[in-house]
PABAVEX-660571 format. One record per residue (C-alpha): x, y, z. Coordinates in Angstrom, 3 decimals. Each point is the difference from the previous one (the first is absolute). Layout:
<pts>
{xx->X	yy->Y	zz->Z}
...
</pts>
This chain:
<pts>
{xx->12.986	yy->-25.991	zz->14.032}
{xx->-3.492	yy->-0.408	zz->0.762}
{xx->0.605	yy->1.275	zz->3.635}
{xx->1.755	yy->3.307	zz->-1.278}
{xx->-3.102	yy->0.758	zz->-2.528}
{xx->-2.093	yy->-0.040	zz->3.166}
{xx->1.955	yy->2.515	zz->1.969}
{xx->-0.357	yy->1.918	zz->-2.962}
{xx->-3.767	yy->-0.432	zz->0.081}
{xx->-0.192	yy->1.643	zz->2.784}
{xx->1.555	yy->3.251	zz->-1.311}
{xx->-2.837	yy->0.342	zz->-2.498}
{xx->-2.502	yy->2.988	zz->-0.510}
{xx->-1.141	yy->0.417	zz->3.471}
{xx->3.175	yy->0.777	zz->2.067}
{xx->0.274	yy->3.158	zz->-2.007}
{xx->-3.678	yy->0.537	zz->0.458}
{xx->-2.128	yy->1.148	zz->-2.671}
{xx->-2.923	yy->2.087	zz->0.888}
{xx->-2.259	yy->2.035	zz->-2.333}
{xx->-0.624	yy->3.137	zz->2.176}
{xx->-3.363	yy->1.883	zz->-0.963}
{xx->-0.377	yy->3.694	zz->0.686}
{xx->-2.307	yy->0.499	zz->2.829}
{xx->-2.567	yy->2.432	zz->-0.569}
{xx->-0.395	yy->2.619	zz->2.663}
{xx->-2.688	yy->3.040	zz->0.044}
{xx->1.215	yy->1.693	zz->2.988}
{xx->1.524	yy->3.040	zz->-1.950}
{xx->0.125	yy->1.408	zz->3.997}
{xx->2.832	yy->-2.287	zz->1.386}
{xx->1.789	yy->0.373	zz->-3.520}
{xx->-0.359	yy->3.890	zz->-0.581}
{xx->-1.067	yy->-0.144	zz->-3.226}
{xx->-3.585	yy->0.343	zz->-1.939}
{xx->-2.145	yy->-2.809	zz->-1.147}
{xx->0.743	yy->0.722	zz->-4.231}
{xx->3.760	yy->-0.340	zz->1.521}
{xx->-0.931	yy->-3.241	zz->1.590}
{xx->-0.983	yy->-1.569	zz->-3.069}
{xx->2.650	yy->0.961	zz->-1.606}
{xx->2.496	yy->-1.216	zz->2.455}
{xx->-2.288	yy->-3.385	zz->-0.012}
{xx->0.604	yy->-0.410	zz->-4.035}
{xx->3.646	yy->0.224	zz->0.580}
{xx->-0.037	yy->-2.411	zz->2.443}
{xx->-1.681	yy->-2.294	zz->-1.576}
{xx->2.661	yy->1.331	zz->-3.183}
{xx->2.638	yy->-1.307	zz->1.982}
{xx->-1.405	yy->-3.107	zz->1.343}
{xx->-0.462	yy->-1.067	zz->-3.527}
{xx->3.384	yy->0.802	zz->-1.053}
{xx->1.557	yy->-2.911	zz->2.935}
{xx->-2.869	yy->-2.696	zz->-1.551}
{xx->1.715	yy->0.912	zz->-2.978}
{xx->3.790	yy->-0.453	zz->1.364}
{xx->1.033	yy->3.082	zz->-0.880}
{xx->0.624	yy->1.556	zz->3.607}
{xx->2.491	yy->3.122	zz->-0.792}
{xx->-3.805	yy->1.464	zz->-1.695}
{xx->-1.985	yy->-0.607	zz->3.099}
{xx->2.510	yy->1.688	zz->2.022}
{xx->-0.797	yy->2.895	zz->-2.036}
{xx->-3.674	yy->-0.401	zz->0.322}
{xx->0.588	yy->-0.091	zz->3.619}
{xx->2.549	yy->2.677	zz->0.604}
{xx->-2.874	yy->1.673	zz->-2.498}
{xx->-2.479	yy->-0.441	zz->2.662}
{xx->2.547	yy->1.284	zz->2.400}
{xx->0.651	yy->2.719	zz->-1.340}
{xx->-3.865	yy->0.952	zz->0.144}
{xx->-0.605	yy->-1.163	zz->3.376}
{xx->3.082	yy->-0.272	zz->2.169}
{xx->-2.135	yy->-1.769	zz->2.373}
{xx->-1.404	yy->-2.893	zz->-2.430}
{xx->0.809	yy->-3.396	zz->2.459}
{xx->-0.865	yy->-1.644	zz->-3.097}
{xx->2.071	yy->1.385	zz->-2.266}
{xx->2.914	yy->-0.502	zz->2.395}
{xx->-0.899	yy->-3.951	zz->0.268}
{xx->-0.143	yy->-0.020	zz->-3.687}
{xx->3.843	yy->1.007	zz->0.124}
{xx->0.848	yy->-2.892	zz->2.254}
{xx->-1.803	yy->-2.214	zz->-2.089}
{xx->2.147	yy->1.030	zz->-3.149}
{xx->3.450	yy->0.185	zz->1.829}
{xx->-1.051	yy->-3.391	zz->1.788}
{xx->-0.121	yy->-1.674	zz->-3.968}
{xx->2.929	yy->2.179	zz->-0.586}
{xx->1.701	yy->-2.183	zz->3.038}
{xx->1.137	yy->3.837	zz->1.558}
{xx->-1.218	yy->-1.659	zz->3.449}
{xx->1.277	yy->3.370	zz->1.704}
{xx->-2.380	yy->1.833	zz->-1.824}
{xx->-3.010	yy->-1.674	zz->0.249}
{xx->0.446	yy->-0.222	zz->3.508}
{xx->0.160	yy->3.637	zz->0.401}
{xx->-2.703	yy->0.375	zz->-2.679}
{xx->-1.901	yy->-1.932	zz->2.284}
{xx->0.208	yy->1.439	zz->3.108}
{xx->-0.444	yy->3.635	zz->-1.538}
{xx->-3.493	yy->-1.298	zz->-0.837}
{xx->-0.309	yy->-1.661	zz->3.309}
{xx->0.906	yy->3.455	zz->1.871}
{xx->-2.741	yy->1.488	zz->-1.825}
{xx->-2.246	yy->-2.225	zz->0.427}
{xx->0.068	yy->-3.358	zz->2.719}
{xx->-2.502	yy->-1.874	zz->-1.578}
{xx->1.113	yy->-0.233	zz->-3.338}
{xx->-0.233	yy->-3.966	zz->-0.833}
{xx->2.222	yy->0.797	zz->-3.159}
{xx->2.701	yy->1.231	zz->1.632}
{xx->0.051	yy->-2.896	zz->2.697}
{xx->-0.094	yy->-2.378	zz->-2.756}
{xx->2.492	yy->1.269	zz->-1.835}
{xx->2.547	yy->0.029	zz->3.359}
{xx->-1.018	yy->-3.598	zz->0.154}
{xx->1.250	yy->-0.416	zz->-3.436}
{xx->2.849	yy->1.522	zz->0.616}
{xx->1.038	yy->-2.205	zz->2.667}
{xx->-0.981	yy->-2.803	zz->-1.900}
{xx->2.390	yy->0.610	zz->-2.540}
{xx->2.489	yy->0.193	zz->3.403}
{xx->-0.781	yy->-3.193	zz->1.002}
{xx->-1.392	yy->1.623	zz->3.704}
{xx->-2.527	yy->-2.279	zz->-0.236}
{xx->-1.653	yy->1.153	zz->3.781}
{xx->0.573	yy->3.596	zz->-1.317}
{xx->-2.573	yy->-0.667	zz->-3.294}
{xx->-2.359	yy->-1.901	zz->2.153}
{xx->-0.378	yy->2.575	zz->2.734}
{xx->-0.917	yy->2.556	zz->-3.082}
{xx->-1.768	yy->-1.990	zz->-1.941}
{xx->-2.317	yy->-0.988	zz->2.982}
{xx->0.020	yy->4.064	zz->0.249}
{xx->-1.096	yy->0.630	zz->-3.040}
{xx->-3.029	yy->-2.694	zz->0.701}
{xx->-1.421	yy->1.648	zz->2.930}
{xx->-0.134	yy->3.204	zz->-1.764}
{xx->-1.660	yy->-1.715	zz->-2.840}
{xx->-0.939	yy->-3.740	zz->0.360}
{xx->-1.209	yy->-0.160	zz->-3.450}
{xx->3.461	yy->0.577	zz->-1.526}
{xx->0.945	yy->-2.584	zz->-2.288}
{xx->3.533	yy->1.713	zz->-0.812}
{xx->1.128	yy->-1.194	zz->4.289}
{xx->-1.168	yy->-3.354	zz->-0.544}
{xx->1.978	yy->-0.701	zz->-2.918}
{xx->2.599	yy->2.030	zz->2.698}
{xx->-0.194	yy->-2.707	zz->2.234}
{xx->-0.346	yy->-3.066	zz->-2.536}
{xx->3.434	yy->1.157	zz->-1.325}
{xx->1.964	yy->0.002	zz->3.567}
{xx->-1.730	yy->-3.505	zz->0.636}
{xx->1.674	yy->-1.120	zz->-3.746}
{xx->3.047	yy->1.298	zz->1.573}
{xx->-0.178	yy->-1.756	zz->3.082}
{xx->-1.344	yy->-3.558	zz->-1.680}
{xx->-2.965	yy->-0.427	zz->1.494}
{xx->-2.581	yy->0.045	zz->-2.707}
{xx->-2.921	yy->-0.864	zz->1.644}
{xx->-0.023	yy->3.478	zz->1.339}
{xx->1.356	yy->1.221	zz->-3.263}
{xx->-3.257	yy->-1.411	zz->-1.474}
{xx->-2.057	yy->1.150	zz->2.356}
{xx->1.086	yy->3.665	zz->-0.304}
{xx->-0.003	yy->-0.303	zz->-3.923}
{xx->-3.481	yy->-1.386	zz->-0.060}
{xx->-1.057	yy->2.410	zz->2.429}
{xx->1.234	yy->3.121	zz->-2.400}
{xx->-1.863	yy->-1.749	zz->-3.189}
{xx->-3.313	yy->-0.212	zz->2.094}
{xx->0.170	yy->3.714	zz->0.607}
{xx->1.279	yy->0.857	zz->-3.828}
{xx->-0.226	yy->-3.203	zz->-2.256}
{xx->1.694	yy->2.064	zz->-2.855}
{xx->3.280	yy->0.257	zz->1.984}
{xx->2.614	yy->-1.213	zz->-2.282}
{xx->2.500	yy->-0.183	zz->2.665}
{xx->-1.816	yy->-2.240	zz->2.411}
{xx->-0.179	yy->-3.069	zz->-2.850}
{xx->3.927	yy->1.283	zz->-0.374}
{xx->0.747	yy->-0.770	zz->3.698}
{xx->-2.281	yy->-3.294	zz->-0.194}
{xx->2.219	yy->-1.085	zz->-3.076}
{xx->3.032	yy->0.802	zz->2.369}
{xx->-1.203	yy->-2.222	zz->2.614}
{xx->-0.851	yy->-3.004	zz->-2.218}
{xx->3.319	yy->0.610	zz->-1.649}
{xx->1.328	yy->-0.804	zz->3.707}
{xx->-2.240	yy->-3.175	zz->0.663}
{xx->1.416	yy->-1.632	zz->-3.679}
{xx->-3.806	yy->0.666	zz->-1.412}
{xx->1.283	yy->1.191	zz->-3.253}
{xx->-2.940	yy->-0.228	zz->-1.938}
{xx->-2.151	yy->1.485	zz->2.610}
{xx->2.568	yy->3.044	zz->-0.046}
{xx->-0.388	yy->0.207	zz->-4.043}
{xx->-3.757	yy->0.085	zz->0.910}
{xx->0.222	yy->3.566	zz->2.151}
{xx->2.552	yy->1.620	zz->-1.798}
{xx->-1.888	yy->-0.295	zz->-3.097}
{xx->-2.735	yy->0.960	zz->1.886}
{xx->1.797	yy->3.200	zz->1.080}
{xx->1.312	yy->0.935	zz->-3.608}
{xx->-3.802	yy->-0.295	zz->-1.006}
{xx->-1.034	yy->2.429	zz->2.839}
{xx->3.480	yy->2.446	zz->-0.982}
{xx->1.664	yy->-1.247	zz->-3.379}
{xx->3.197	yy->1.807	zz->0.717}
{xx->1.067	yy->-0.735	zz->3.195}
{xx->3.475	yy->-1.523	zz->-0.283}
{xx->-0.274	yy->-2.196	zz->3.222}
{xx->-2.181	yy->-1.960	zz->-1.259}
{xx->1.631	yy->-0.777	zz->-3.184}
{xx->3.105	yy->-0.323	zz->2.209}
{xx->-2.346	yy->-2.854	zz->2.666}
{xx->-0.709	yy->-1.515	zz->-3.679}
{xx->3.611	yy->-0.107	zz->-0.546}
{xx->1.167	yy->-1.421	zz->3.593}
{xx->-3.117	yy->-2.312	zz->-0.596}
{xx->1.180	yy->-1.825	zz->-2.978}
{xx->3.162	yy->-0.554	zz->0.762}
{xx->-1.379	yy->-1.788	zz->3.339}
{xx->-1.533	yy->-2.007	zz->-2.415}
{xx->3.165	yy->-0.602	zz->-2.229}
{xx->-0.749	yy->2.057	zz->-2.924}
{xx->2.670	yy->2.199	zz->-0.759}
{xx->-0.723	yy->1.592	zz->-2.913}
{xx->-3.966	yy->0.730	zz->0.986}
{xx->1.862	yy->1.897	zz->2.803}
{xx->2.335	yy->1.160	zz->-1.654}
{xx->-2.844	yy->2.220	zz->-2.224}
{xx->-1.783	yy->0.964	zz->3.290}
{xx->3.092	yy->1.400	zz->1.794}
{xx->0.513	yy->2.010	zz->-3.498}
{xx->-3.442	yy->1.293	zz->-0.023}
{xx->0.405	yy->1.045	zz->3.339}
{xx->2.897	yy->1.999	zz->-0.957}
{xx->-1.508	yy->1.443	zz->-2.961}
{xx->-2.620	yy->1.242	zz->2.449}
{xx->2.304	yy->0.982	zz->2.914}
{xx->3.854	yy->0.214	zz->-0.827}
{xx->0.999	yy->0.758	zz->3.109}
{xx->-1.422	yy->-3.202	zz->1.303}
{xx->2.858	yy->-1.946	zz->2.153}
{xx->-2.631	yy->-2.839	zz->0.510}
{xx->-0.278	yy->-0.785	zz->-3.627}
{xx->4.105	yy->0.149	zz->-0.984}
{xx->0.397	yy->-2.034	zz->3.167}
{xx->-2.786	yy->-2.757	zz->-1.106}
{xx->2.165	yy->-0.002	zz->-3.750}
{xx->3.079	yy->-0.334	zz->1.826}
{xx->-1.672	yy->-2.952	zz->1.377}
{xx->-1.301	yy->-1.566	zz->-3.199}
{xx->3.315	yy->-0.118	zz->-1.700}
{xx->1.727	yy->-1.318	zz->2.929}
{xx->-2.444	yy->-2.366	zz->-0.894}
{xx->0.993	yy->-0.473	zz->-3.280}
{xx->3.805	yy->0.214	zz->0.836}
{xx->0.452	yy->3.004	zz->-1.275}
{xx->2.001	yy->1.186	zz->3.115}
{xx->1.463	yy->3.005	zz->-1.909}
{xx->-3.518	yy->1.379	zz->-0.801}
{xx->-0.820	yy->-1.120	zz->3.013}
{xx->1.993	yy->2.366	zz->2.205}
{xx->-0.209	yy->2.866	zz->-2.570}
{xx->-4.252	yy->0.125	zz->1.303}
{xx->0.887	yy->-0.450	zz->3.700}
{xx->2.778	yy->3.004	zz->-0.380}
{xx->-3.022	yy->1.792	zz->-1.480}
{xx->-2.654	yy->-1.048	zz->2.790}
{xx->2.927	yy->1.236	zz->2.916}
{xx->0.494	yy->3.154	zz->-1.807}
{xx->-4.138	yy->0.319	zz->-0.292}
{xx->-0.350	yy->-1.093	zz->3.967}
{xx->3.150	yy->-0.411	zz->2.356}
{xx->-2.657	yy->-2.032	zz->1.913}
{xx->-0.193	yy->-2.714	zz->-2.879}
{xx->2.857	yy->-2.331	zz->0.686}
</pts>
């Protein structure tokens, strides 16, 4: 049983990637075509629909986006944004054209590069992520949202000390990034530190009090430790957050398997399969 739970740990938050994209503000209304007052306006919606993903709700930041779009057919931002949204969405078709629109107008996007690493992240390519994810670093070094990139495909690939190293490295740069602590929590989860993962998910949900991975790490977390029906409450408040969620059904499939509720039991992992054909 235990050995099962821990495969499952490793199919937490990170392998489908969660990034919080921020518009990037441009002021060369030259490249773009369009006047400065248009700028800021396109800037607000960006920003509009970069809000709307912190919030989960990713069908209205594709229509901030496509907004944007439809101002400036030439916005690389706005085009990332997209990616971003169908990324949560799990349309990785999408985002990867969504991406590489933005990249074709314009190479050194970091946004777009970390988003393609995302994407393969979520493929399990794991030399596919890194190579964008380094990408994305030498166009920006100082981008916290590639670090967390490459924490997450050294979760995947157990070796934590370079999944700590690259989560650390993305809180140095932005110590209010909820999902470093997230991937740290993920990690511990792995080494059997239970109560050091409780520590930095709770740490996350103080930094973002609505992201559902880290009520879902809770979840996975306590029933490491053998309490059921503490995890029982976190995978629930993870779905009431997210119900589309396969990492949360999956960890209450778990907990009454636990309890030997085996009918309940396969009910959540139907649920989690039909969420993620991954999460078997």
């Amino acid at each position: 049983m235990k050995r099962l739970r821990r495969k499952k740990l490793l199919l937490l938050s990170l392998v489908i990637f969660l990034f919080v994209i921020m518009p990037v503000a441009y002021n060369s209304s030259n490249v773009y075509g369009v006047n400065e007052k248009d700028v800021s306006g396109i800037n607000k919606i960006l920003q509009s629909g970069s809000d709307e993903i912190k919030r989960w709700n990713f069908d209205g930041a594709i229509a901030y986006f496509n907004k944007a779009i439809s101002l400036d057919e030439k916005n690389p931002y706005a085009y990332s944004g997209l990616g971003f949204a169908y990324l949560k969405k799990g349309d990785t078709n999408k985002a990867i054209a969504y991406f590489n629109k933005a990249i074709s107008l314009d190479e050194k996007n970091p946004s777009a590069y970390v988003g393609l690493g995302g994407v393969y992240l979520r493929k399990n390519n794991s030399d596919k992520a890194i190579a964008y994810f380094n990408k994305a670093i030498s166009l920006d070094e100082k981008n916290p949202s590639a670090y967390v990139g490459l924490g997450g495909v050294y979760l995947r690939k157990n070796n934590s000390d370079k999944a700590i190293a690259y989560f650390s490295q993305a809180i140095s740069l932005d110590e209010k990034n909820p999902y470093a602590y997230v991937g740290l929590g993920d990690v511990y989860l792995q080494k059997d530190n239970s109560d050091k993962a409780i520590a930095y998910f709770n740490k996350a949900i103080s930094l973002d009090e609505k992201n559902p991975y880290a009520y879902s790490g809770l979840g996975f977390a306590y029933l490491q430790k053998g309490d059921t029906d503490k995890a029982i409450g976190y995978f629930n408040q993870a779905i009431s957050l997210d119900e589309k969620n396969p990492y949360a059904y999956s960890g209450l499939g778990f907990a009454y398997l636990q309890k030997g509720n085996f009918n309940k039991a396969i009910g959540y992992f139907n649920q989690a399969i039909s969420l993620d054909e991954k999460n078997t």
